[in-house]
C-alpha atoms as one frame of an Amber mdcrd trajectory, in Angstrom:
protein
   0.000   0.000   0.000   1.724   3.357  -1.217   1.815   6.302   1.188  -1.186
   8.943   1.393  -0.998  12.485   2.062  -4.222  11.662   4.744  -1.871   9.611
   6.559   0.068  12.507   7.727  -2.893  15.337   7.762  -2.066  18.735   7.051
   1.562  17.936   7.358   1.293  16.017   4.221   2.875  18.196   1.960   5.513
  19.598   4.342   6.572  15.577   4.832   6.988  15.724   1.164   9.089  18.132
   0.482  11.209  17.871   3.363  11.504  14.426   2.801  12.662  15.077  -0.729
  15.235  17.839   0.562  16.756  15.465   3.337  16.889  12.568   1.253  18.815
  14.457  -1.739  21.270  15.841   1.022  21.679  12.419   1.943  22.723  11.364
  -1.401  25.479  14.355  -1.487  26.421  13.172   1.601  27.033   9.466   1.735
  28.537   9.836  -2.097  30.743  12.220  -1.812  31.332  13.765   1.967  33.900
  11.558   4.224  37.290   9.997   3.246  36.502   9.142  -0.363  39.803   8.200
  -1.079  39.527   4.901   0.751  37.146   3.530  -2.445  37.741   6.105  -5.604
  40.358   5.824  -7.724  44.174   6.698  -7.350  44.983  10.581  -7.161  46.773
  10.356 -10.726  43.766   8.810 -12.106  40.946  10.772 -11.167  42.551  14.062
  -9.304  40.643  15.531  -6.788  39.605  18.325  -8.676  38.047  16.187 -11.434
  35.692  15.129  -9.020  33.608  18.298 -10.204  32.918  17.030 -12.848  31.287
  14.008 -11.622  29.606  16.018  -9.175  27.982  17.948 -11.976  26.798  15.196
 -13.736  25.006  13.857 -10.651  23.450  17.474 -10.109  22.128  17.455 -13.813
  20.530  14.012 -13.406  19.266  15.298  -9.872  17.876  17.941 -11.724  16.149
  16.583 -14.245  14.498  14.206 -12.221  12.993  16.934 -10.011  11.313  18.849
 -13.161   9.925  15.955 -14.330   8.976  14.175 -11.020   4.760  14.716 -11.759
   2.196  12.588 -10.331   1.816  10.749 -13.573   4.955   9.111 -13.550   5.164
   7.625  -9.959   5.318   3.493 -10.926   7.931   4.306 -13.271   9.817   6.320
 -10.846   9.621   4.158  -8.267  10.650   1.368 -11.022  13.576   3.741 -12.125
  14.462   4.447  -8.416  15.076   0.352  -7.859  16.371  -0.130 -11.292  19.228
   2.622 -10.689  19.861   1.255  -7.264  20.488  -2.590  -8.444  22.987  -0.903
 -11.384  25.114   1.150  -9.349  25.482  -1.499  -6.622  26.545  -3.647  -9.861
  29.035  -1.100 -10.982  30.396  -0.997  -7.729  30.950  -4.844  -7.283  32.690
  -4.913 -10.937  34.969  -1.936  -9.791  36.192  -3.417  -6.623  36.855  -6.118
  -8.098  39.486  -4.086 -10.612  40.916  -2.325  -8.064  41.369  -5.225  -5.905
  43.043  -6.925  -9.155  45.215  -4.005 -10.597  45.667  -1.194  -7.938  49.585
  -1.651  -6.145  51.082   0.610  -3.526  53.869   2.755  -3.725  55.647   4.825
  -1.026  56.764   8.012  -0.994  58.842   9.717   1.280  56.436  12.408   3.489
  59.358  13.601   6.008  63.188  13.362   7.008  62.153   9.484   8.076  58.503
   8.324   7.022  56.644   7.699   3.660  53.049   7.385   2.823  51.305   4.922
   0.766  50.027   6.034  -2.439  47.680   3.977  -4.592  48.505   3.530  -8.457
  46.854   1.540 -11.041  48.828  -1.385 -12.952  48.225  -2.224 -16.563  46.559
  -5.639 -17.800  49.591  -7.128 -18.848  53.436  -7.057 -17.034  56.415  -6.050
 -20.002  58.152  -9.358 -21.046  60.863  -8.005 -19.171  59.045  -7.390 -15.988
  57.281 -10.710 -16.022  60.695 -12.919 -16.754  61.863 -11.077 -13.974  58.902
 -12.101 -11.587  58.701 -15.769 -13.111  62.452 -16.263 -11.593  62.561 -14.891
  -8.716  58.924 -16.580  -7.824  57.452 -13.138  -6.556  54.469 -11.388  -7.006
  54.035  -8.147  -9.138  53.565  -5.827  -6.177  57.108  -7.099  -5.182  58.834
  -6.279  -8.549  57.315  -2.952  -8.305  59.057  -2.151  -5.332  62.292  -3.666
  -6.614  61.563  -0.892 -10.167  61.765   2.084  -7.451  58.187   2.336  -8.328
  59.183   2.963 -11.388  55.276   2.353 -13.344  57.042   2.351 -17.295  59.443
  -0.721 -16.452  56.326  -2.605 -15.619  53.884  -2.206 -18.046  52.981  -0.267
 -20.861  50.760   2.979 -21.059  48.493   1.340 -23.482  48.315  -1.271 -20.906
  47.616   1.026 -18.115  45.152   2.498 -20.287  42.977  -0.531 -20.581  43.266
  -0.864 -16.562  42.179   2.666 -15.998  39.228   3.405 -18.583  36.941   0.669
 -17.177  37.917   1.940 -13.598  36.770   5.475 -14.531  33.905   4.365 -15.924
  32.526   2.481 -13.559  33.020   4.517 -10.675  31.039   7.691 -12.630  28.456
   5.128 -13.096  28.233   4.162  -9.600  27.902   7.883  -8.373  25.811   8.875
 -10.831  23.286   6.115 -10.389  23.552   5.824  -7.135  22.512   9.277  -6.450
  19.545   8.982  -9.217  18.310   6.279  -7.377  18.578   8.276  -3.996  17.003
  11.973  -5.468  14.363   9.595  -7.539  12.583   7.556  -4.515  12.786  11.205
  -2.260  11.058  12.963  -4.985   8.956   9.720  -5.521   7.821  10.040  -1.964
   7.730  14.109  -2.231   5.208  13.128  -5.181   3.112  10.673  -3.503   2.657
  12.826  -0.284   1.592  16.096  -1.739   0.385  14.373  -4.981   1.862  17.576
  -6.806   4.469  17.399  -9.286   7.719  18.222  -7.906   8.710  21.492  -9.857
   5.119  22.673  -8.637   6.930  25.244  -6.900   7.977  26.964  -9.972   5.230
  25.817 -12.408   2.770  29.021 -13.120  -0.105  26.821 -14.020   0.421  25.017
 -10.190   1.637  28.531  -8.522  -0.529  31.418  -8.605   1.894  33.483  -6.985
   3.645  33.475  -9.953   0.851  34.891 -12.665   1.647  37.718 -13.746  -1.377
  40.810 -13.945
């Protein structure tokens, strides 16, 4: 049984919208607030000012789902809104998994006598070199990379790399992105339901009359 505004009484509406507010927040929140570099890619990869632009794709589809967001549309929204869920948690699994497979640490020095660990992506395929090197000494590649210096181009190639770090990209814009759609959708799903207005009401002449002009 789906929500009714009588269920909440006059604060029907109010429930709504702040409901739709809080839960949007939310989605800025748990995507992109706290230490995000424990789960997005390396620094050289995606720097943090190139998050921006992920950030502004998210607002666009948070956007667009607010203006169109009308009474009309509330099965497939809510359909949308469990669709997007089940494909970013998707994305997410598959790019784990890559970094898991092809991300390798390398220090560098932070003071007088300590380092820090930075994260780097590998490429799909070691340089005959590197890999007759690691086949005789019986190590794995993480310890050849520390035996290069961290030297990245006596490891693999940058086409490798390449092939390593598109699919990461991708699939952490797609997690973001659809995560937050499916997020903004169910709060202005619910915003929808409860006040059984569309959600750009606000701003809509035909739904405002504040907003005629004499």
């Amino acid at each position: 049984m789906l929500a009714d505004t009588s269920d909440y009484g006059p604060f029907g509406p109010l429930v709504g919208y702040a409901g739709a507010i809080m839960a949007s927040i939310a989605a800025v929140f748990f995507l992109w607030a706290g230490k995000m570099e424990k789960w997005r890619p390396p620094d050289e990869d995606l720097p943090g000012k190139s998050q921006a632009f992920v950030l502004l794709l998210c607002g666009v589809v948070m956007v667009m789902q607010w203006y169109f967001a009308v009474p009309e549309a509330i099965k497939w929204m809510l359909f949308s809104s469990g669709l997007f869920a089940v494909i970013s948690v998707a994305c997410f699994l598959f790019y784990s998994c890559l970094l898991g497979i092809y991300v390798y640490v390398k220090k560098i020095a932070s003071g007088v006598q300590s380092t820090r660990d930075v994260r780097i992506l590998g490429g799909i395929k070691l340089l005959p070199e590197a890999e007759k090197k690691r086949q005789e000494r019986g190590v794995d590649i993480q310890t050849i990379f520390e035996g290069a210096s961290y030297n990245v181009d006596l490891l693999w190639s940058r086409g490798s790399r390449q092939c390593v770090k598109l699919p990461v990209l991708i699939l952490f814009i797609l997690t973001l992105v659809f995560g937050t759609a499916a997020l903004t959708g169910a709060s202005f799903a619910t915003q929808v339901l409860l006040t059984r207005k569309a959600a750009a009401s606000v701003i809509r002449v035909g739904e405002s009359p504040a907003l005629k002009q004499e």
